[in-house]
N, C-alpha and C positions, 0 to 999 in steps of 0.2 A: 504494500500500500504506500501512494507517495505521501511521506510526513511533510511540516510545513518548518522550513527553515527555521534556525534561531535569530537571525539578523530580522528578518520581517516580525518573527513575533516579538521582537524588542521594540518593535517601529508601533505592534499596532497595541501594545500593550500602554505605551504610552498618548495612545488617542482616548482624548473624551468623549464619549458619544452621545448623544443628542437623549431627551426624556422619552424613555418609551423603550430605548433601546437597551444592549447588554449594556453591560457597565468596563468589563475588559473582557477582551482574546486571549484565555490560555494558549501554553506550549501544549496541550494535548496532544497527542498524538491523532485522536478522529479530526473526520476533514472539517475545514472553515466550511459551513453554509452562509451563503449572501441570501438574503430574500428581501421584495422589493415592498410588500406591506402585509399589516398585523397578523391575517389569518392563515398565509403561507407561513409566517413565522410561528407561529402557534401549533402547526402540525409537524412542522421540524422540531419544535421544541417535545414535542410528545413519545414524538418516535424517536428520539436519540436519546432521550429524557437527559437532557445536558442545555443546561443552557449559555454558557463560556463558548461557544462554540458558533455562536447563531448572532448574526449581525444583521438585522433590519435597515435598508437603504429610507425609506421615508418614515419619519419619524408616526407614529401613531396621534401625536398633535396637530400633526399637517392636514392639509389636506392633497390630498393624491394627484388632484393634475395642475397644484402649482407648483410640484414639488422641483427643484435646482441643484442636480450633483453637486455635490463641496469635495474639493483634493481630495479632503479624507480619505471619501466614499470609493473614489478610484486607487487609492493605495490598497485597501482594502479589495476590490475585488480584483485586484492584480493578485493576491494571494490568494484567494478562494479557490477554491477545489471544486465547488458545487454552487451556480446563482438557481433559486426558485423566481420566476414570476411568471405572470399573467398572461403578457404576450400582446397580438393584437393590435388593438389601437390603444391600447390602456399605457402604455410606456414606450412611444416611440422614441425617446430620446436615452433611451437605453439601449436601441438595437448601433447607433453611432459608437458609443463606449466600447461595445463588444465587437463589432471591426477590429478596433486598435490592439483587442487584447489577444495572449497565446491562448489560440482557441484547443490545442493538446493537453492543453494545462487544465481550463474548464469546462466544465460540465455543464448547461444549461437543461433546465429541465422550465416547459413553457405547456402555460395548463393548457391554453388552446391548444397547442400540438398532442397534449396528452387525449385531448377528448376528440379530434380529426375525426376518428375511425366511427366513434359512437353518435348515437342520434340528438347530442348536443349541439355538435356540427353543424344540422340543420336546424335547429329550435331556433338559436336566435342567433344570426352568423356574424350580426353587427353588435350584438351585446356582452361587453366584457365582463359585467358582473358573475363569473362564475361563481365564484364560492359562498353564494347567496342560495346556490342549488347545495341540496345536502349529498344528494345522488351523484353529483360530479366531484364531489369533496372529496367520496370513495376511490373514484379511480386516479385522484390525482393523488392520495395519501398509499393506496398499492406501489403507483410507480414512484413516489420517494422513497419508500423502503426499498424498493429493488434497487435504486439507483444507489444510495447509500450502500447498502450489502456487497454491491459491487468495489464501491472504495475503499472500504472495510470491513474486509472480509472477516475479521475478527467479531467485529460486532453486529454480523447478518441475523443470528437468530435472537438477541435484543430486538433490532431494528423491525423484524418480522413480528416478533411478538406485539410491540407496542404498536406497531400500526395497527395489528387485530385489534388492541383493545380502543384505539378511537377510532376504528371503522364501526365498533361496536355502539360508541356511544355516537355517532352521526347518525347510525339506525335508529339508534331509541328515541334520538333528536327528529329525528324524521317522521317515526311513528308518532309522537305524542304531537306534532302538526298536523299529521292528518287525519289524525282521531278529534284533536280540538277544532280543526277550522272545518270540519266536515256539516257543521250544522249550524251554522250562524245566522243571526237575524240579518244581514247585512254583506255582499261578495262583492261591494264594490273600494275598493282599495284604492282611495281619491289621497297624491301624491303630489304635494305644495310643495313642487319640486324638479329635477328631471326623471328619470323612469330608469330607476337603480332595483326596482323590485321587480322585474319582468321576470326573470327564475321562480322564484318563490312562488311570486303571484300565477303560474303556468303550472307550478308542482303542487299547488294546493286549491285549484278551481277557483283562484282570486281573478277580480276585471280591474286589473291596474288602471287608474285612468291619473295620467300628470300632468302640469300645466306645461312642459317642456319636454322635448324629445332625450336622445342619451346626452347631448352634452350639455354639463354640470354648470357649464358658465353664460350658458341664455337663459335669458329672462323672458316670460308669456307674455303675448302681448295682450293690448286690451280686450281684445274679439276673445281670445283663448279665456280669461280669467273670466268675462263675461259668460263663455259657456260653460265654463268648469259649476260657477256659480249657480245658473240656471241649472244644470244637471243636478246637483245636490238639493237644489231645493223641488226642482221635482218629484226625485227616489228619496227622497226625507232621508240623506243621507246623514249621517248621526256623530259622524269621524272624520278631520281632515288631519294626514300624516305629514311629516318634513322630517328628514334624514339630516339635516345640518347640527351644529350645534346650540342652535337658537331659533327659532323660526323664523324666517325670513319675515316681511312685509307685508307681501303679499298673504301669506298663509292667514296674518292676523288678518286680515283685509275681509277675507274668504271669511272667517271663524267669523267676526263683526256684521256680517252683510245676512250671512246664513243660519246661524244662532250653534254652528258644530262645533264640538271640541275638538284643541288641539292637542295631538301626539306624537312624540319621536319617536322613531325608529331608527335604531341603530345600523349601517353598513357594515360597521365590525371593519372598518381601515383608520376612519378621525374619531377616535375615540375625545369625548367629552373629557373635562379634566376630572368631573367627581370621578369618572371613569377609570380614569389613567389612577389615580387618586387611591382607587379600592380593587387596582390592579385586577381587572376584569379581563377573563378570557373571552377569548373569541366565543366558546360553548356558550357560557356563560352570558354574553351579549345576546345571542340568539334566543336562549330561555329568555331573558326578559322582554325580546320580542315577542316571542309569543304569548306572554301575560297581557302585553299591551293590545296586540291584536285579536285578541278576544275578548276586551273588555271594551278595543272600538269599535270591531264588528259585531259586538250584541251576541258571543258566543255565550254555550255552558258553562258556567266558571266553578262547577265543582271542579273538587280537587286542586286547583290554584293555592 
């Protein structure tokens, strides 16, 4: 297995890294993981169960498509063994960086490419929110454990193991979604925002409707917020969602005009600070979505 030099681990041992992320890079001997945000990091964190090893590129404070490589970040993945991300149009200014770099040396593994073959491919071929899907979570956490095993051969049947047990718990994640949202007073999932739930909203019979398309950085126009508004008060819709750290404007706008509550929803990549705060996994974000989403679509709330 190739180890990671001592001159570089002197170099990144003494990097400070950003909130959210490790705190230092062991000499370990398993590989440097780069991964590019929270919930790719959180399934390397699981399955290597090591965290000294796992370096996060966008801070979980940030937000993902303003994000601005810093030196650091490329010192660092010039020593990497293995980058996780996305792929796509979700970071294209990461495919620039990996040009420059020894591509013999790293290993990328890109969820899109992991899901090509499967009928993700086709579901939503412009939508990069995978790991909103739980079902795609699986085969992207199969192939990090292989890919790992293969670096570290030492630690394949770790690596194997731990992946079984959070393939486990995406199941049970999975189930207790589609057992809660199976019977709701309410399927319409109205998103003061752009349209980061279309996974979810497709795997659990949700009608995602948003004032904005996938990108994060348009604003609805008048006609758009005027129909979102007229639709909600038609379906006596009961719930208006935002995914940001604060509701936008508009949402309150929506909420004031229409008399509906407003609720976050987590992405599980910019984590809020009470968030960061109370050190919240990705799993763990998703459970609170789905208290939320059943308390704004009017579901059963036993057991909650």
């Amino acid at each position: 297995m190739r180890r990671i030099f001592s001159l570089v681990i002197v170099l990144l041992s003494a990097i400070s890294l950003s909130a959210g992320q490790q705190s230092a890079i062991s000499s370990s001997p398993e590989p440097l993981i780069v991964s590019t945000i929270f919930p790719l990091s959180e399934f390397a964190r699981e399955i290597t169960g090591s965290q000294n090893q796992i370096y996060q590129l966008i801070p979980t404070s940030s937000e993902i498509h303003d994000f601005q490589l810093r030196p650091s970040d490329l010192s660092i993945l010039r020593s990497a063994q293995l980058l996780v991300r996305i792929g796509g149009q979700l970071e294209p200014w990461l495919d620039r960086i990996l040009a420059s770099l020894d591509s013999d040396k790293l290993t990328v593994i890109s969820f899109v490419e992991v899901l090509k073959d499967s009928h993700y491919s086709a579901l939503r071929p412009e939508d990069p929110h995978l790991w909103l899907d739980f079902g795609a979570d699986q085969l992207l956490v199969r192939k990090l454990s292989e890919v790992l095993s293969d670096l570290d051969p030492a630690g394949a049947t770790a690596y194997k193991n731990n992946a079984q047990a959070l393939i486990e718990k995406l199941k049970q994640l999975d189930g207790q979604y589609q057992l809660r949202l199976a019977s709701c007073k309410s399927s319409d999932l109205v998103i003061a925002g752009h349209r980061a739930f279309g996974y979810l909203a497709a795997r659990y019979g949700l009608n995602q409707i948003s004032l904005t398309g996938l990108n994060p950085e348009a604003q609805p126009t008048p006609r758009r917020l005027q129909e979102v508004i007229n639709l909600i008060r038609a379906r006596q819709i009961k719930a208006i969602f935002y995914e940001s750290s604060t509701p936008p404007a508009y949402a309150k706008q929506i909420s004031r005009e229409t008399g509906s509550k407003l609720y976050r929803l987590s992405t599980g990549v910019d984590l809020a600070k009470k968030e960061i705060q109370e050190q919240k996994s990705f799993l763990s974000l998703m459970e609170d979505n789905l208290k939320i989403l059943i308390e704004g679509l009017g579901c059963d709330q036993q057991g909650i």
